[in-house]
ZANUTOR-411264 format. One line per field, with one value per atom (N, C-alpha, C, O, CB): atom name; y, z, x; residue in one letter. Coordinates in pm, whole numbers, plus 50000, padded with zeros to 5 digits. Each point is the difference from the previous one (the first is absolute). Last residue first. Glycine has a CB too. Example, Ala and Ser with C-alpha at 12.3 -4.5 7.8 and 13.67 -1.06 7.14 Angstrom:
BEGIN
a = (N  CA  C  O  CB  N  CA  C  O  CB)
yy = (49775  50119  50109  50111  49826  49491  50119  50120  49998  49885)
zz = (50708  50006  50073  50017  49768  50208  50000  50000  50066  50059)
xx = (51285  50082  49923  50051  50067  49911  49911  50090  50104  49707)
r = (S  S  S  S  S  A  A  A  A  A)
END
This chain:
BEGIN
a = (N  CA  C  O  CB  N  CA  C  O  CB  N  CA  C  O  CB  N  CA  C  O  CB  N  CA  C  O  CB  N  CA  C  O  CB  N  CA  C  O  CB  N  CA  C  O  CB  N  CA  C  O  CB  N  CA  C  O  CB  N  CA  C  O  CB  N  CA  C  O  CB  N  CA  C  O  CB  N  CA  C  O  CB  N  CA  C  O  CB  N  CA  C  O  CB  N  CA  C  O  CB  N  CA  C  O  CB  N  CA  C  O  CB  N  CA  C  O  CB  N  CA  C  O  CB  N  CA  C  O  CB  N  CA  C  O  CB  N  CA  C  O  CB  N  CA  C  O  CB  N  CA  C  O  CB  N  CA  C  O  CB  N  CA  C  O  CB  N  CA  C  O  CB  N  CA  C  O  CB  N  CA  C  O  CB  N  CA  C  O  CB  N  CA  C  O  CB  N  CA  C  O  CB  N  CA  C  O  CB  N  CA  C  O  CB  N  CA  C  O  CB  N  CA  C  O  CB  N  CA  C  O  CB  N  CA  C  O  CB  N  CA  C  O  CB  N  CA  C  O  CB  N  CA  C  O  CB  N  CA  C  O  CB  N  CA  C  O  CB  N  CA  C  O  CB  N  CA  C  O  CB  N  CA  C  O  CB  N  CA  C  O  CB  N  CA  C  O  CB  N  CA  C  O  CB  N  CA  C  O  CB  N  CA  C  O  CB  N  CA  C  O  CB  N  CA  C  O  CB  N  CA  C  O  CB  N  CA  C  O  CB  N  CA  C  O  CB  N  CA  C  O  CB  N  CA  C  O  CB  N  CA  C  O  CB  N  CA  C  O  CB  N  CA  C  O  CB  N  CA  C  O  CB  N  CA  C  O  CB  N  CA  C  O  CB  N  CA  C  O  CB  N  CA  C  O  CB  N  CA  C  O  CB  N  CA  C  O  CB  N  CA  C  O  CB  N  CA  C  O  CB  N  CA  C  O  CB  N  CA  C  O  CB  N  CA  C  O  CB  N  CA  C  O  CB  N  CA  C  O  CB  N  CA  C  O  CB  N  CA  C  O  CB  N  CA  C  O  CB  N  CA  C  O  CB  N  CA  C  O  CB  N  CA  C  O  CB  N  CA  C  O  CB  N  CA  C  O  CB  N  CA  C  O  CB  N  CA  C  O  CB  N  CA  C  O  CB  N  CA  C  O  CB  N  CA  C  O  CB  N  CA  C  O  CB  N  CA  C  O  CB  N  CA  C  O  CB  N  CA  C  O  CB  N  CA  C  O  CB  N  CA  C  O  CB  N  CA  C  O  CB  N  CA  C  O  CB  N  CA  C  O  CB  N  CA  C  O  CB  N  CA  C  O  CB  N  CA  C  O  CB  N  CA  C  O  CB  N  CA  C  O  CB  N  CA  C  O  CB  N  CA  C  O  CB  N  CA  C  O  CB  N  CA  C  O  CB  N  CA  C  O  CB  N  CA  C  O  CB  N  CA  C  O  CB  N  CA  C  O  CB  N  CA  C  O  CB  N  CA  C  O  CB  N  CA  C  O  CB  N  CA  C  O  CB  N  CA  C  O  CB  N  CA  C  O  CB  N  CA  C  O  CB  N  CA  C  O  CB  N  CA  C  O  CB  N  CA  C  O  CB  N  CA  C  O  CB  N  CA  C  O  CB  N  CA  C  O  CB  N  CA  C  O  CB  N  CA  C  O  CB  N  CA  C  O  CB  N  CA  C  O  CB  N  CA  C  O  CB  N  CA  C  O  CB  N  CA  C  O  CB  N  CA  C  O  CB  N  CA  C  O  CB  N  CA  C  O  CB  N  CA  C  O  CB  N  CA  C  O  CB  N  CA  C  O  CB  N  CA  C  O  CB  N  CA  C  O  CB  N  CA  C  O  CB  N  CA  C  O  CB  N  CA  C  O  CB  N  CA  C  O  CB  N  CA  C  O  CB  N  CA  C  O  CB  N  CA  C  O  CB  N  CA  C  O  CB  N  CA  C  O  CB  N  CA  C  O  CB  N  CA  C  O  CB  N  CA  C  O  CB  N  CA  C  O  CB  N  CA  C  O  CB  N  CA  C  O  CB  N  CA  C  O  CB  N  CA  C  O  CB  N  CA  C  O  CB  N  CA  C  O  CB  N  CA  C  O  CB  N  CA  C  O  CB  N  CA  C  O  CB  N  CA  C  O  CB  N  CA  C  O  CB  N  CA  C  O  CB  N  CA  C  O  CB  N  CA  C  O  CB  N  CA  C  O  CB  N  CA  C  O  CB  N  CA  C  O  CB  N  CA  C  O  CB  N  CA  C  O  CB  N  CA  C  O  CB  N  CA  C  O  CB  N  CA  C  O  CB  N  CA  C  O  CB  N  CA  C  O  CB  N  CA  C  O  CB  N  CA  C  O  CB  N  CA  C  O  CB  N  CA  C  O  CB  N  CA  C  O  CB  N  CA  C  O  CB  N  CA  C  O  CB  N  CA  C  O  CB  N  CA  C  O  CB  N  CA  C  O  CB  N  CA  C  O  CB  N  CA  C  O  CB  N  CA  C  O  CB  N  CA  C  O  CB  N  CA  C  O  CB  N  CA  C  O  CB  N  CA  C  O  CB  N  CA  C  O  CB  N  CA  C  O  CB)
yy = (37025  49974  50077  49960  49920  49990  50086  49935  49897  50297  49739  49962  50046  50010  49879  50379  49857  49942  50103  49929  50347  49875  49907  49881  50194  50424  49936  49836  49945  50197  50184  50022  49907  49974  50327  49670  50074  49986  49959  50219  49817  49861  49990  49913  50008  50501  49944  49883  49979  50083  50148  50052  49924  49962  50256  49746  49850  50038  49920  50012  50414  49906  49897  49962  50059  50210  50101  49878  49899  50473  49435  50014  50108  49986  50010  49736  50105  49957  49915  50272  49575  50046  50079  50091  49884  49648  50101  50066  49949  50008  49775  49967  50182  50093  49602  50021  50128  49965  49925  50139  49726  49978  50136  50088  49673  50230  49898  49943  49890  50038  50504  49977  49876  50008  50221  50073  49915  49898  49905  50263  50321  49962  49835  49956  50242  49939  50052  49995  49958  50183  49740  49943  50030  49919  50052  50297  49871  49886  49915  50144  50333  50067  49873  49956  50289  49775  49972  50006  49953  50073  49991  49831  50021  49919  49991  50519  49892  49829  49913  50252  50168  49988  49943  49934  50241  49815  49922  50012  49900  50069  50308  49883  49906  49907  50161  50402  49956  49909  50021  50162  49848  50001  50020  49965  50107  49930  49878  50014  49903  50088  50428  49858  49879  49945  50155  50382  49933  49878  49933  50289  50025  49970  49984  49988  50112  49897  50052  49915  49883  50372  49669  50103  50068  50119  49725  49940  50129  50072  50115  49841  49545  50106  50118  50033  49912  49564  50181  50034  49987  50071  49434  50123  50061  49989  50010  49604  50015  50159  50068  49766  49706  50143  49997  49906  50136  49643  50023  50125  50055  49719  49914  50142  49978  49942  50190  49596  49965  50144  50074  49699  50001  50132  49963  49957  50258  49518  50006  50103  50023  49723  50395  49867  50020  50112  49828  50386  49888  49882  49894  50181  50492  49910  49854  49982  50168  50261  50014  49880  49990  50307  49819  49953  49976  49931  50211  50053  49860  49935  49878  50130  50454  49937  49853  49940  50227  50033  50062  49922  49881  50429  49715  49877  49982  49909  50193  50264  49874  49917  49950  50072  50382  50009  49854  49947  50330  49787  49986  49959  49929  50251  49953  49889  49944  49880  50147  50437  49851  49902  49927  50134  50250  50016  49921  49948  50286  49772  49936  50006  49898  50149  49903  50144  49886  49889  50421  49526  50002  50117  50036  49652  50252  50073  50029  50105  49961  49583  50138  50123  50076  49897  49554  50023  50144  50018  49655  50047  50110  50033  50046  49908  49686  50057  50106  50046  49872  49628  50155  50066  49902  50055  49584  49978  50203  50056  49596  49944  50104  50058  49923  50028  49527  50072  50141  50003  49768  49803  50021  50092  49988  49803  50328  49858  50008  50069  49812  50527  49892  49881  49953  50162  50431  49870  49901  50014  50104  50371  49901  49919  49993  50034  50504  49863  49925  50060  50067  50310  49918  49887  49928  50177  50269  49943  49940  49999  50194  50015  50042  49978  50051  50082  49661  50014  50094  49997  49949  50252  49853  50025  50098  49724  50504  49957  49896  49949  50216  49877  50067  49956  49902  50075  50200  49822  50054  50078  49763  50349  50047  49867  49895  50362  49879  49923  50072  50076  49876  50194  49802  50007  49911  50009  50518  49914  49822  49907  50329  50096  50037  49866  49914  50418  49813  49896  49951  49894  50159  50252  49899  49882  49893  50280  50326  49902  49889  50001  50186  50127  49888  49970  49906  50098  50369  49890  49880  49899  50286  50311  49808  49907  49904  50123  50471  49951  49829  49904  50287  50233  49906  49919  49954  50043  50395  50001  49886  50015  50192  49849  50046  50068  50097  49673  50025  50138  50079  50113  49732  49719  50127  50121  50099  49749  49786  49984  50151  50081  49597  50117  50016  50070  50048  49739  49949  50110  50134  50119  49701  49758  50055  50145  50106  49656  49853  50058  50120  50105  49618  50100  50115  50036  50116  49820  49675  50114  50130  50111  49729  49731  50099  50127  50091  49752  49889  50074  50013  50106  49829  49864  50117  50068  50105  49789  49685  50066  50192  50099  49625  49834  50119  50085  50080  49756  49829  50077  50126  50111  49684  49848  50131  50041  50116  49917  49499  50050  50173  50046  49682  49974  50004  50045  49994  49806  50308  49974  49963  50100  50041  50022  49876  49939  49895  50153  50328  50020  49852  49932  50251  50148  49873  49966  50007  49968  50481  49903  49884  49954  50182  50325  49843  49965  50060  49885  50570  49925  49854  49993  50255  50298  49881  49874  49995  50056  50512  49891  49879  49996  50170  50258  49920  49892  49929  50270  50012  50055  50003  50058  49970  49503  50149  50115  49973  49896  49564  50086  50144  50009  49812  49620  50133  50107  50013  49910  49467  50142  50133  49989  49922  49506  50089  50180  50055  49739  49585  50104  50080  49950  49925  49762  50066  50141  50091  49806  49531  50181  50077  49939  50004  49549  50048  50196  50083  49605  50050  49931  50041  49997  49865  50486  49867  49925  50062  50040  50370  49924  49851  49929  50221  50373  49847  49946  50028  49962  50525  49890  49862  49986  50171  50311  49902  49892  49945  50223  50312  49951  49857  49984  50312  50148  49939  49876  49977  50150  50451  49888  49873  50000  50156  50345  49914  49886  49961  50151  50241  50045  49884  50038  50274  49508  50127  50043  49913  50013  49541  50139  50147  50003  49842  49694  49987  50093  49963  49844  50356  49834  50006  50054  49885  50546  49853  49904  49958  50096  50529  49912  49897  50023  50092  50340  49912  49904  49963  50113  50423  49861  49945  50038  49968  50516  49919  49854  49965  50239  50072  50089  49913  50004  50198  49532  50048  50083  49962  49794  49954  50152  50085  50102  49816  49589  50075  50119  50020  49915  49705  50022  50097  50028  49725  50120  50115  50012  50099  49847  49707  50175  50068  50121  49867  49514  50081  50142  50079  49745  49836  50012  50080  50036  49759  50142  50089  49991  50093  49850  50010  49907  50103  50107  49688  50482  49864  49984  50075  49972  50339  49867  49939  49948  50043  50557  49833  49918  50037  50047  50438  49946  49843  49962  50229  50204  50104  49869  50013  50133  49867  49936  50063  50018  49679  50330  50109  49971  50057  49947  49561  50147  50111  49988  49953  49574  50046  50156  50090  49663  49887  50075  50035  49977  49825  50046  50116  50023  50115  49859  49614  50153  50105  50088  49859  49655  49985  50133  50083  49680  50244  49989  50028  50111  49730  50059  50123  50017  50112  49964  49456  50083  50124  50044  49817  49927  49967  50069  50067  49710)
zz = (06544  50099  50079  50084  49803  49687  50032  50134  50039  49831  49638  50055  50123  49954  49867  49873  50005  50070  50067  49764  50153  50017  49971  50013  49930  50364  49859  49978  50090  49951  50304  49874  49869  49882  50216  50380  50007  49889  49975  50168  49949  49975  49975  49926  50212  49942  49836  49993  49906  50055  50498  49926  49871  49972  50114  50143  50033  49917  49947  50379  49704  49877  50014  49907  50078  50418  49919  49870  50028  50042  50228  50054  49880  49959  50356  49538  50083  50063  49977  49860  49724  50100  50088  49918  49954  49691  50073  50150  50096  49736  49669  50086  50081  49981  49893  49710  50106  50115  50084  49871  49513  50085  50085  49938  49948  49675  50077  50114  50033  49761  49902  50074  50067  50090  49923  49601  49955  50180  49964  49676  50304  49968  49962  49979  50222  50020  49828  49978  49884  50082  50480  49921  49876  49933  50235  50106  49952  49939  49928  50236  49961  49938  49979  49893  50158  50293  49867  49892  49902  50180  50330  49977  49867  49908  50380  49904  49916  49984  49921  50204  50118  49871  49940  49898  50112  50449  49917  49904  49946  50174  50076  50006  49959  49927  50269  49838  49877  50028  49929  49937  50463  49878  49858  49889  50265  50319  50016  49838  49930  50400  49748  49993  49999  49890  50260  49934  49876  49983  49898  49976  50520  50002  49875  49980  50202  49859  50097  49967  49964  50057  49774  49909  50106  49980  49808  50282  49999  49943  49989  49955  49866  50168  49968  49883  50204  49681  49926  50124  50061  49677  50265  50033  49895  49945  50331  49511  50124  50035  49904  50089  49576  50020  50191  50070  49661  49812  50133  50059  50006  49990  49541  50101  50114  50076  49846  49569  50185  50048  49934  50105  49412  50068  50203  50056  49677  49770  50102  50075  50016  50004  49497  50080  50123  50031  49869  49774  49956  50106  49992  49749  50337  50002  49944  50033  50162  49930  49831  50031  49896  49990  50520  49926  49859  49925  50216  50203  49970  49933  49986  50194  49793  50006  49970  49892  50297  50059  49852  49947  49980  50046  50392  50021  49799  49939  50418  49861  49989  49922  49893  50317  49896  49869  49979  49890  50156  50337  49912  49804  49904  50323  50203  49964  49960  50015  50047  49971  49943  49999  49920  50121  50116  49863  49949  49888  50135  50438  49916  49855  49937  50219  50144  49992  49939  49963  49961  50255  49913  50065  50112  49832  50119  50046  49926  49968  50121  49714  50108  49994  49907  50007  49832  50142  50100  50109  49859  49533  50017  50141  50030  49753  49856  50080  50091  50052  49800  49796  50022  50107  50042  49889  49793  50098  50006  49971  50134  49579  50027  50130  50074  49766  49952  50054  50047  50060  50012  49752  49922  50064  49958  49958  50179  49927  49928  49898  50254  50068  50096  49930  50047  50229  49604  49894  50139  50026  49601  50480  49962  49977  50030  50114  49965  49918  49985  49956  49843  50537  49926  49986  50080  49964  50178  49866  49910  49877  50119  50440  49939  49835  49905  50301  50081  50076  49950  50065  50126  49725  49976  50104  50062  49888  49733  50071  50024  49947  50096  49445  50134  50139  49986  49899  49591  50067  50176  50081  49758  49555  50128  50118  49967  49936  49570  50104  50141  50057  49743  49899  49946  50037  49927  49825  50402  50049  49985  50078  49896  49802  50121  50100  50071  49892  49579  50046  50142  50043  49757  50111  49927  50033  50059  49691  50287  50117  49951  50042  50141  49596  50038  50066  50064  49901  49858  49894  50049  49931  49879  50445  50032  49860  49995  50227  49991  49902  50034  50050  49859  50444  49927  49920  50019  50145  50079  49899  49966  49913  50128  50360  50016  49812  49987  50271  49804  50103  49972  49967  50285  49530  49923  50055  49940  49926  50367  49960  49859  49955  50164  50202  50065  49916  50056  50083  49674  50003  50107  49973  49978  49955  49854  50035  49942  49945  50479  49933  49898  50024  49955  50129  50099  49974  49986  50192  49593  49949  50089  49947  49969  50171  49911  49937  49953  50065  50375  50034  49877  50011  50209  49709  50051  50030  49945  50193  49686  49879  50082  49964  49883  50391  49947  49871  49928  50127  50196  50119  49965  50052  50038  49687  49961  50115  50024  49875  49864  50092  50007  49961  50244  49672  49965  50107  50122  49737  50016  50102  49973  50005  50104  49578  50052  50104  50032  49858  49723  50160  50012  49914  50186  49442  50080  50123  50028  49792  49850  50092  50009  49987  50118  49612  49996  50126  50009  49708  50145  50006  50101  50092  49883  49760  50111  49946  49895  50159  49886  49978  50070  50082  49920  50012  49878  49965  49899  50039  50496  49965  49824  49954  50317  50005  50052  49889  49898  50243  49941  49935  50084  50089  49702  50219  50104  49881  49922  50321  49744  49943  50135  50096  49552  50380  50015  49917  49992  50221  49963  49868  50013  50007  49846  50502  49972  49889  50011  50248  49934  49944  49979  49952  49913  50228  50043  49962  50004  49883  50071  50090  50044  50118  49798  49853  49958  50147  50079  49607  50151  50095  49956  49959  50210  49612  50019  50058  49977  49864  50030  50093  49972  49999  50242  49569  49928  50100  49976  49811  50368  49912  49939  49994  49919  50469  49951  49904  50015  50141  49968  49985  49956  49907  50060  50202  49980  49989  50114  49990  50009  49857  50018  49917  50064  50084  50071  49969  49941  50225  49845  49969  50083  50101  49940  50043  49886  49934  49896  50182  50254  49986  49839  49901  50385  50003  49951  49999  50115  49914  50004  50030  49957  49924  50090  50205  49877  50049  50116  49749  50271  50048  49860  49900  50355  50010  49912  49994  50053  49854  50458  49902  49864  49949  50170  50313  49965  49853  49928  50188  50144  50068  49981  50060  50078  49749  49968  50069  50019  49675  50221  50162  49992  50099  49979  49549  50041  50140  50071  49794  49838  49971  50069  49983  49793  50216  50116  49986  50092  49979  49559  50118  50126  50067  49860  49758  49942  50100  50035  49705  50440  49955  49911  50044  50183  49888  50093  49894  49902  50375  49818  49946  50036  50100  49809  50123  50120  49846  49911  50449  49705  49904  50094  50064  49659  50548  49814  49965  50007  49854  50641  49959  49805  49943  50291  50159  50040  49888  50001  50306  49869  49966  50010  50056  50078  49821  49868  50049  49916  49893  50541  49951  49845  49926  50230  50032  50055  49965  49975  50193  49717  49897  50037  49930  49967  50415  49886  49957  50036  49883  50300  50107  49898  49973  50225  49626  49994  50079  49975  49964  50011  49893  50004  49934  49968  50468  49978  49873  49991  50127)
xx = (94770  50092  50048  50081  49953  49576  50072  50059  49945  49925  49901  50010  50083  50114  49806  49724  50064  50102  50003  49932  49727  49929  50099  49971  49807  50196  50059  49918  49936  50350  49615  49915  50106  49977  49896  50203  49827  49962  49886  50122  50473  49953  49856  49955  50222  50065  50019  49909  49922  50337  49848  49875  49948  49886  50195  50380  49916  49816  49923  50248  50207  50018  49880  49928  50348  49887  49854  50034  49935  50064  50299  49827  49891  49885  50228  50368  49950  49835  49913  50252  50063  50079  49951  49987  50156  49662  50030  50055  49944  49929  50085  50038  50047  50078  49977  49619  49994  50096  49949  49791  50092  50030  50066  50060  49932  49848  49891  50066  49957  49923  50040  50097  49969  49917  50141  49707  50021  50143  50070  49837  49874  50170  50016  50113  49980  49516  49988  50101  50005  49845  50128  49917  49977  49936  49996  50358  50059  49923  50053  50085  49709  50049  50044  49956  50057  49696  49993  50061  49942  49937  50347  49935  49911  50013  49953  50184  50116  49946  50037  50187  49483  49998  50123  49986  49861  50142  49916  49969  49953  49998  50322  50069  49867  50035  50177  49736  50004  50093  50098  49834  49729  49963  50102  49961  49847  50382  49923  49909  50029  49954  50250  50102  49904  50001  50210  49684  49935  50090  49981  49924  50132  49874  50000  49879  50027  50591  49914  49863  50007  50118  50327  49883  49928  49973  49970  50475  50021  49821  49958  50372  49926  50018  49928  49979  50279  49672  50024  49977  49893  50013  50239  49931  50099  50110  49784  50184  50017  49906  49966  50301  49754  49962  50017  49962  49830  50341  49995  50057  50110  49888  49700  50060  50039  49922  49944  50103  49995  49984  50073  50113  49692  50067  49989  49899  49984  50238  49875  50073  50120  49756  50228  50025  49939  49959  50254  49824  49917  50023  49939  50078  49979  50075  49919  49882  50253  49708  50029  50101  50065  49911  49831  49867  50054  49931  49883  50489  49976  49873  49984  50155  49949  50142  49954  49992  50144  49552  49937  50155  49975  49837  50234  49885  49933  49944  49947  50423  50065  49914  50035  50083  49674  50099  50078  50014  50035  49692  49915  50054  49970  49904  50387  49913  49924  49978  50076  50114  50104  49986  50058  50055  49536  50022  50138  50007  49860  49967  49924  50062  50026  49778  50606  49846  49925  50040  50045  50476  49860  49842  49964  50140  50454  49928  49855  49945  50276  50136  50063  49862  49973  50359  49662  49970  50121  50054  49848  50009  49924  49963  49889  50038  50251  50078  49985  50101  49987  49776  49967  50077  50061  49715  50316  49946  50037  50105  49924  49930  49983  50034  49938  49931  50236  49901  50077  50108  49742  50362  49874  49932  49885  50098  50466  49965  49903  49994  50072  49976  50104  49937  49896  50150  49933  49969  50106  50120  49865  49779  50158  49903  49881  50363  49629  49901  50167  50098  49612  50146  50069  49961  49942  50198  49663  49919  50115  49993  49801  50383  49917  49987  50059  49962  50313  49856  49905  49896  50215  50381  49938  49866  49959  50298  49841  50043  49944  49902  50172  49899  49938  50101  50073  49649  50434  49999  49932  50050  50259  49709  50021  49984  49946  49960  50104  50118  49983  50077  50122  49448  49999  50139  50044  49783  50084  49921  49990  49976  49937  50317  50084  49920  50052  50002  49875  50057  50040  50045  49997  49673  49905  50157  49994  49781  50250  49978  49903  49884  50149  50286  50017  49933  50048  50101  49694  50010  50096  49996  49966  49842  50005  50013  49924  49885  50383  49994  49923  50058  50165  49716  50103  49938  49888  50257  49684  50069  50075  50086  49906  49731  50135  50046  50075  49988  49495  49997  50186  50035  49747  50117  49956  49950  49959  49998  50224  50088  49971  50081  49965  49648  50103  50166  50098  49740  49803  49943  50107  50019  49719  50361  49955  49957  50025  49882  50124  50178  49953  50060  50101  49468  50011  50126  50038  49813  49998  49927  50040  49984  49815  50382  50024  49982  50067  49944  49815  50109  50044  50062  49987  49590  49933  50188  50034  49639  50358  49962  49999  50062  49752  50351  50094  49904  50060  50203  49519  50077  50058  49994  50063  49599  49991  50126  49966  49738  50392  49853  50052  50108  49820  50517  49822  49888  50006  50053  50499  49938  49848  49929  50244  50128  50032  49986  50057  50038  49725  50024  50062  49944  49834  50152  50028  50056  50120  49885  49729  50088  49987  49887  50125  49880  49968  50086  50107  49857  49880  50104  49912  49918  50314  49640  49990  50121  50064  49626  50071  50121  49941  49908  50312  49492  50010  50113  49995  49897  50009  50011  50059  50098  49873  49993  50067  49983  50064  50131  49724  50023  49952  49916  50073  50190  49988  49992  50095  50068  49788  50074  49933  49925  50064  50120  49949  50042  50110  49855  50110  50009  49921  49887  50172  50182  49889  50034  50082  49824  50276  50025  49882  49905  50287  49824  50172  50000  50090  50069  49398  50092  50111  50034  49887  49746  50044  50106  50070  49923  49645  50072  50034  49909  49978  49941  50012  50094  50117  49793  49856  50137  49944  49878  50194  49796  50043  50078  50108  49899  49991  49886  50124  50122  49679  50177  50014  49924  49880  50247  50006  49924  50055  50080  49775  50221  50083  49913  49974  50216  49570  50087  50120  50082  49874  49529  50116  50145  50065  49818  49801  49926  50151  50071  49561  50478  49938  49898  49945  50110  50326  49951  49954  50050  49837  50261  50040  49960  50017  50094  49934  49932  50056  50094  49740  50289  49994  49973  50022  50108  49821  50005  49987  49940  49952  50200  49964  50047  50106  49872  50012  49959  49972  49888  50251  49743  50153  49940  49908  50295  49540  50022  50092  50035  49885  49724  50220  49932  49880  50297  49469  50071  50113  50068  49891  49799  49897  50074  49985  49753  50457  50024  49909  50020  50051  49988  50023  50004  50017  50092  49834  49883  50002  49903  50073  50406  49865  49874  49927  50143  50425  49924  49871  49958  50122  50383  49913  49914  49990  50001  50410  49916  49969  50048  49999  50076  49988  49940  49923  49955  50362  49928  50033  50099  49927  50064  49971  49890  49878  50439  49592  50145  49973  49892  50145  49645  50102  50150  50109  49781  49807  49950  50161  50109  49584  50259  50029  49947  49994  49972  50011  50195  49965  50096  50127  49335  50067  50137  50037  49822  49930  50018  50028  50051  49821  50077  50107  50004  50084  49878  49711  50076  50101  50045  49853  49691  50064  50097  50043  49787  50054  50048  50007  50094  49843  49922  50141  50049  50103  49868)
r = (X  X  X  X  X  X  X  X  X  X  X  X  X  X  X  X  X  X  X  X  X  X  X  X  X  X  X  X  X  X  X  X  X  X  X  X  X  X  X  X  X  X  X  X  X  X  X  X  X  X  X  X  X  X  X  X  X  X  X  X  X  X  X  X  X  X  X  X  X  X  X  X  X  X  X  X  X  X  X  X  X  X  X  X  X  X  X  X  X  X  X  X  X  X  X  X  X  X  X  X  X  X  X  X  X  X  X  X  X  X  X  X  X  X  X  X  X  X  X  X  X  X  X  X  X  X  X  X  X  X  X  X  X  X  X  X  X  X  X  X  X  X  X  X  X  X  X  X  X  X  X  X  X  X  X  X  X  X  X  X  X  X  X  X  X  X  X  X  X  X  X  X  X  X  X  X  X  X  X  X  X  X  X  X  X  X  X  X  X  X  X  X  X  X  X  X  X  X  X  X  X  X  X  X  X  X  X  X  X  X  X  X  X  X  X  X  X  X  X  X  X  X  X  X  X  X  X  X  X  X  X  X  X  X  X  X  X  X  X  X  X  X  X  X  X  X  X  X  X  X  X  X  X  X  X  X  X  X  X  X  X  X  X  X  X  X  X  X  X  X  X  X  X  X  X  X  X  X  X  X  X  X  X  X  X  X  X  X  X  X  X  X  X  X  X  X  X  X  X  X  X  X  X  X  X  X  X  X  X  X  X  X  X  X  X  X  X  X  X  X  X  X  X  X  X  X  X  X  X  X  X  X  X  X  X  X  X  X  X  X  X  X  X  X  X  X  X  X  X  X  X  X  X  X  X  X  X  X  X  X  X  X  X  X  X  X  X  X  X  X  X  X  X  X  X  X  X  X  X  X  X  X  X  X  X  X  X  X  X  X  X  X  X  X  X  X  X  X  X  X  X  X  X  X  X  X  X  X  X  X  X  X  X  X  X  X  X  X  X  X  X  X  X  X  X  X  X  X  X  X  X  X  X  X  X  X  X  X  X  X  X  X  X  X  X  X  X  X  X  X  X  X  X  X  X  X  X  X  X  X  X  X  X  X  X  X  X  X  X  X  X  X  X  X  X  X  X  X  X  X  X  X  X  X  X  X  X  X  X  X  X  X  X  X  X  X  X  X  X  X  X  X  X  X  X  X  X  X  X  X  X  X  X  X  X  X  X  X  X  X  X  X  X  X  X  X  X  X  X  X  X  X  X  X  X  X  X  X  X  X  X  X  X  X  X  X  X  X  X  X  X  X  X  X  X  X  X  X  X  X  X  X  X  X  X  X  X  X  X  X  X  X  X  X  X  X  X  X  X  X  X  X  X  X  X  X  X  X  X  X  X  X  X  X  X  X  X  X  X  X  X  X  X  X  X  X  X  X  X  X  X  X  X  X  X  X  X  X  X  X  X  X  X  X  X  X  X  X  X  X  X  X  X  X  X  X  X  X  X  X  X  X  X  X  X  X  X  X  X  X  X  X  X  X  X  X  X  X  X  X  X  X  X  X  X  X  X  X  X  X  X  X  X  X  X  X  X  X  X  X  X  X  X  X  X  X  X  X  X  X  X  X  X  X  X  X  X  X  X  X  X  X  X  X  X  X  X  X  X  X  X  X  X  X  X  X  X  X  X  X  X  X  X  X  X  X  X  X  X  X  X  X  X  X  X  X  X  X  X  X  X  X  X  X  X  X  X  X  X  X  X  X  X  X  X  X  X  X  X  X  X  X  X  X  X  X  X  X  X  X  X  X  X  X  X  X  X  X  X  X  X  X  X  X  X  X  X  X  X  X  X  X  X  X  X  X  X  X  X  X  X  X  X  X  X  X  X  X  X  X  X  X  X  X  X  X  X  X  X  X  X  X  X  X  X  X  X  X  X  X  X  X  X  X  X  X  X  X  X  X  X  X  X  X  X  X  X  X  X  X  X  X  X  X  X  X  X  X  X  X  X  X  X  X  X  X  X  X  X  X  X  X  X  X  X  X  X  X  X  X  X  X  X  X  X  X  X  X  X  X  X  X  X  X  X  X  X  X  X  X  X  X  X  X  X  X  X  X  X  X  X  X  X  X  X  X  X  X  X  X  X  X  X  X  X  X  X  X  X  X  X  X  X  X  X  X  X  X  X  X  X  X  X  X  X  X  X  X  X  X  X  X  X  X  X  X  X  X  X  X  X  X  X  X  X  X  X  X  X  X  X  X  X  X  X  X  X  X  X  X)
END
């Protein structure tokens, strides 16, 4: 699947992608991104309502404040960044650009309804948004519930990573499971607290 993907970088001047993925580019030249590679990131910490992170670049770098928590918007920064030092454009606003920025909805929206949180994270869940949600609600202090519905679309690895969300919610501290679908039902296999 992954060289599948990398194929649209052959034949192309300059492709970005992930540092781990650089041996897949085919594109004349490739930039790289995460936590190793010329757009790097460093220093994140994740907090309940925000995630603090810097991006450094070709000896500059720049601090952000994301208002979205958990990693969603750090990696799509780092690519705005880099995306942005292919074209030439100036990034000294994008630090703010980012601490006022407001996600569409259903994706990893956090409202305050009284005494309780409640996450927002259901337009077209993957392992990796759910995983990202599940990390969201692990930084939260109050008892945490999930109600989690199918991840469509995985094929022959769906039944294993719908049961790893049951472990994932066992270290998320999650002591109650209210769940929707048939592949979801996997979760109950391995979660241990209380579920529906």
């Amino acid at each position: 699947i992954l060289s599948e993907k990398m194929s649209i970088t052959e034949g192309v001047p300059v492709s970005i992608v992930p540092h781990t993925f650089k041996e897949f580019s085919k594109s004349c030249e490739t930039l790289t991104f995460g936590r190793e590679g010329d757009v790097k990131v460093t220093e994140v910490k994740f907090l309940p309502d925000k995630t603090l992170f810097s991006i450094e670049f070709y000896g500059e770098r720049l601090s952000f404040e994301s208002p979205v928590p958990g990693y969603s918007l750090v990696n799509a920064t780092a690519v705005a960044v880099a995306v942005a030092l292919v074209l030439g454009v100036d990034t000294t606003n994008f630090p703010e650009r980012l601490r006022t920025f407001h996600p569409p909805k259903m994706r990893l929206c956090i409202e305050r309804l009284k005494s309780v949180i409640l996450i927002n994270d259901c337009y077209n869940a993957n392992p990796r948004s759910m995983e990202n949600a599940i990390c969201v609600l692990s930084l939260q202090p109050e008892v945490k519930v999930a109600v989690l519905g199918d991840m469509a679309e995985l094929g022959e690895i769906s039944y294993e990573e719908h049961r790893e969300l049951g472990e994932l919610l066992n270290k998320a501290g999650v002591t109650e499971l209210i769940a929707f679908g048939e592949e979801i039902s996997r979760a109950l296999e391995t979660f241990k607290g209380n579920s529906f």
